[in-house]
C-alpha positions as a LaTeX table, in Angstrom:
\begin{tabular}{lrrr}
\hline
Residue & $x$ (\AA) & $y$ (\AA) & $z$ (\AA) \\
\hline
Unk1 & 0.00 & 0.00 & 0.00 \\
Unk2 & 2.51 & 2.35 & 1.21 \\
Unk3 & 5.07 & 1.47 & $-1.96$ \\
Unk4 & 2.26 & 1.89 & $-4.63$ \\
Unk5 & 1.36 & 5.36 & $-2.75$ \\
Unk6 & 4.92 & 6.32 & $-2.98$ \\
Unk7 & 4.92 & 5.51 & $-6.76$ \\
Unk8 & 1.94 & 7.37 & $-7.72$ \\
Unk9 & 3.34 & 10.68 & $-6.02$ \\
Unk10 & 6.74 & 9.94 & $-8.22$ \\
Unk11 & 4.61 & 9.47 & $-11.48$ \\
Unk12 & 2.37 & 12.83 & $-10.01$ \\
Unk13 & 6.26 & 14.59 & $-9.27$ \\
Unk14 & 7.41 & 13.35 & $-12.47$ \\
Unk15 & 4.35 & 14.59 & $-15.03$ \\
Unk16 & 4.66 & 17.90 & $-13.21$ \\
Unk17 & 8.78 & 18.32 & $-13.85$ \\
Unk18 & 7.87 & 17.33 & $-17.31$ \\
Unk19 & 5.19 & 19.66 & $-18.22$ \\
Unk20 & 7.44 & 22.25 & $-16.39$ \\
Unk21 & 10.24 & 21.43 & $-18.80$ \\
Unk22 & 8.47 & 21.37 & $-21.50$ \\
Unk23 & 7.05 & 24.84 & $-21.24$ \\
Unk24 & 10.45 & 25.80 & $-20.31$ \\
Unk25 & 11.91 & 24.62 & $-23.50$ \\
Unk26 & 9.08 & 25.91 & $-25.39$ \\
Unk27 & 9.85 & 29.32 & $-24.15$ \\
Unk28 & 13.64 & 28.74 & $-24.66$ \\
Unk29 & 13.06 & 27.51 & $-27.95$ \\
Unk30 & 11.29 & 31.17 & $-28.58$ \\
Unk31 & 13.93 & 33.17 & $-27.62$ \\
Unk32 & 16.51 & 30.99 & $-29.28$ \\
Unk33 & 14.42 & 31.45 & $-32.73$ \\
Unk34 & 14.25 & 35.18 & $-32.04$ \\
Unk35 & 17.56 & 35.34 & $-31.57$ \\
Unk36 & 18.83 & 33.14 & $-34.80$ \\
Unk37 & 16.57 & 35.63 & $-36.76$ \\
Unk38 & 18.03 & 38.87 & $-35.05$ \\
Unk39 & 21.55 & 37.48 & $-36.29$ \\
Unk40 & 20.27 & 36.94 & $-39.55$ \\
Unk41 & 18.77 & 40.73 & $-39.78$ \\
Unk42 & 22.19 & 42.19 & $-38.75$ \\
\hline
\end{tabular}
């Protein structure tokens, strides 16, 4: 009981660090595009 408790809040932990991540890469991503066009403009 108390090891498949303990595994559902590391699945919970995990799903949140990945959503996390990914809108954290989304957001680098945009500033990485933004600045690969800005070096292109110059």
């Amino acid at each position: 009981m108390f090891y498949y408790f303990g595994q559902h809040i590391f699945i919970y932990y995990l799903t949140i660090d990945y959503l996390l991540f990914g809108v954290y890469n989304k957001l680098k991503g945009q500033k990485y595009e933004k600045f690969v066009i800005y070096n292109n403009m110059r």
